[in-house]
C-alpha positions as CSV (number, residue, x, y, z in Angstrom):
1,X,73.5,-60.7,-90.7
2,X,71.5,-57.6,-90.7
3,X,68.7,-59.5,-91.4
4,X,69.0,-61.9,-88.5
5,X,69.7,-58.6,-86.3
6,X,66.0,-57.2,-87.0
7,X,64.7,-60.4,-86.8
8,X,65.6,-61.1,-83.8
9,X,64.8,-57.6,-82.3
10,X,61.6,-58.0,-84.1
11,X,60.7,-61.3,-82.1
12,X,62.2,-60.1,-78.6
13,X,59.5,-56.9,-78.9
14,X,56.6,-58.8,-79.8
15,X,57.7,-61.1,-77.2
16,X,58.1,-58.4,-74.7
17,X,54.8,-56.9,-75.3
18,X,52.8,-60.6,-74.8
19,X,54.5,-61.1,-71.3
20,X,53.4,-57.9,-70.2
21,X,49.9,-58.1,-71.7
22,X,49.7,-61.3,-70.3
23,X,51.0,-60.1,-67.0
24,X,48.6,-57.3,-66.6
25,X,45.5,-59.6,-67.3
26,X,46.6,-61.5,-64.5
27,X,46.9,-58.7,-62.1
28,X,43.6,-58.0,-63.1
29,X,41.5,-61.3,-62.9
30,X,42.9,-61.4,-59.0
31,X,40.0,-61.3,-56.0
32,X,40.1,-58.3,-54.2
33,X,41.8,-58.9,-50.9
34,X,41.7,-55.7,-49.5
35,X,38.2,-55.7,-48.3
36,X,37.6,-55.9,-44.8
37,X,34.1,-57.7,-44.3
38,X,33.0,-57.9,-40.4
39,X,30.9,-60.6,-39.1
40,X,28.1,-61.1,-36.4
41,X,28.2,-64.5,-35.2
42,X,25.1,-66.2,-34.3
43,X,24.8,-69.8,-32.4
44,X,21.9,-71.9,-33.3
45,X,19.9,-72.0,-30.1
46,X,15.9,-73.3,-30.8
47,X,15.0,-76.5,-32.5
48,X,13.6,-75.0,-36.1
49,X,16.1,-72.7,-37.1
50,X,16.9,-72.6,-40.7
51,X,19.5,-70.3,-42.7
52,X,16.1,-68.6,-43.8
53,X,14.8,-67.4,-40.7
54,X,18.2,-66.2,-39.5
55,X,18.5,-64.4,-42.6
56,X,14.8,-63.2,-41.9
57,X,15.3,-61.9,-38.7
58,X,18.8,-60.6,-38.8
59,X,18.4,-59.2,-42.4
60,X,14.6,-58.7,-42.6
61,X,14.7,-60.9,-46.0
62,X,14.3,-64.7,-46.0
63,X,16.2,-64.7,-49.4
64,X,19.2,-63.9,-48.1
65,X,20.2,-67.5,-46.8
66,X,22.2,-67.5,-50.0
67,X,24.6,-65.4,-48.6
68,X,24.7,-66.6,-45.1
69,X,25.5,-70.1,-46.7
70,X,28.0,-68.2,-49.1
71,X,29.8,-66.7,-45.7
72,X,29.6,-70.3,-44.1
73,X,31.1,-72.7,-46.9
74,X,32.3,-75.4,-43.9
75,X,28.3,-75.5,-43.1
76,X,25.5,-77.6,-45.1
77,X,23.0,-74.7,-45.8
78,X,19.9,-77.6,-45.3
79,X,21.3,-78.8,-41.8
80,X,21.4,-76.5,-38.8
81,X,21.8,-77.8,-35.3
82,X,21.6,-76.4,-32.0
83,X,25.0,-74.9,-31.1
84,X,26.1,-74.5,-34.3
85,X,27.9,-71.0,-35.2
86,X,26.7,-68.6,-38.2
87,X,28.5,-66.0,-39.6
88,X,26.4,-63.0,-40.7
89,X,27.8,-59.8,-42.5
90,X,27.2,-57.1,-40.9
91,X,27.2,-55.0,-43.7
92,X,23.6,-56.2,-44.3
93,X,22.5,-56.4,-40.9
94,X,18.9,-54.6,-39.7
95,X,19.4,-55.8,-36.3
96,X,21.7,-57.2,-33.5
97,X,19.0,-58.7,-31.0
98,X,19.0,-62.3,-30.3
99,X,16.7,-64.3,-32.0
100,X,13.7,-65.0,-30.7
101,X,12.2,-68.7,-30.4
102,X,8.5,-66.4,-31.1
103,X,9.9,-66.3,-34.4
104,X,11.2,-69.7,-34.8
105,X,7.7,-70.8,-34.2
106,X,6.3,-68.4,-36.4
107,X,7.2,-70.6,-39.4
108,X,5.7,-73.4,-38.0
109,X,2.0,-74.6,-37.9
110,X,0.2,-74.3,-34.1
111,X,-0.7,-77.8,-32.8
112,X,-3.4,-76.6,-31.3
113,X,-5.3,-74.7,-34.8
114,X,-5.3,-78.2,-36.3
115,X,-8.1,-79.4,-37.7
116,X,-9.8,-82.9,-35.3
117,X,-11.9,-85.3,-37.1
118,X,-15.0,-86.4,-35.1
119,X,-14.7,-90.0,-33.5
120,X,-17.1,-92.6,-34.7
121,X,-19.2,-93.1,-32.7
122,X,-20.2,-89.1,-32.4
123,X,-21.3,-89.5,-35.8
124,X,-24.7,-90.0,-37.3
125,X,-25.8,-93.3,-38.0
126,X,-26.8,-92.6,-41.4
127,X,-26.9,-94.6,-45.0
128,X,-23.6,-93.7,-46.9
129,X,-24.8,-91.7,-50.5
130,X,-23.7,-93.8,-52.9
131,X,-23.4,-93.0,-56.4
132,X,-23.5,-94.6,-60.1
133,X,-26.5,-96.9,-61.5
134,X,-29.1,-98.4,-59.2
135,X,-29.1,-101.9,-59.4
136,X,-32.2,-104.4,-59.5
137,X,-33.0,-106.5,-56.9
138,X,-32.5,-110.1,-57.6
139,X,-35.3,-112.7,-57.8
């Protein structure tokens, strides 16, 4: 009986002392609620805009579109339409001011600095070069 006694106390400590190892790795392994992060909330106004250039000009670093599409999980990080809302922390914020469409279009090509072709007919009527082994006449 004495036996059964210590084996029994035996298995309730070990027991004991899983559940509340157990218990405190739980504790542990929960997200941190208690942070407060604030956000700046930016609506999409130019045609162009990208998470990348927000991030640019609100953050002064392209790279961080990860986290503006990390703060915006309800948002397709490769679609952004006029009118749509962005969440920016502000905890990595360099500036406030509105962006500017000047920047928008700075990541875009002028239409005007592209490169025109001649039209035919201003070119030289000239003989094409034309290259590999002459061939004979034919008799």
């Amino acid at each position: 009986m004495k036996r059964m006694c210590r084996n029994s106390l035996f298995l309730l400590v070990i027991t004991g002392f899983l559940f509340a190892s157990l218990w405190s790795c739980a504790s542990l392994s929960k997200p941190d609620t208690q942070t407060n992060v604030t956000y700046y909330v930016h609506t999409v106004k130019w045609p162009g805009e990208s998470l990348s250039i927000i991030a640019g000009w609100y953050t002064g670093d392209i790279e961080n579109w990860k986290i503006l599409a990390k703060a915006n999980p309800d948002s397709d990080p490769d679609v952004v339409v006029i009118g749509q809302k962005i969440r920016i922390q502000e905890d990595i914020m360099t500036t406030k001011s509105p962006l500017t469409k000047g920047y928008v279009d700075s990541y875009y090509p002028k239409a005007g600095k592209q490169k025109t072709r001649s039209s035919p007919s201003e070119t030289k009527d000239e003989t094409p070069i034309l290259y590999g082994p002459k061939l004979q006449p034919q008799k």
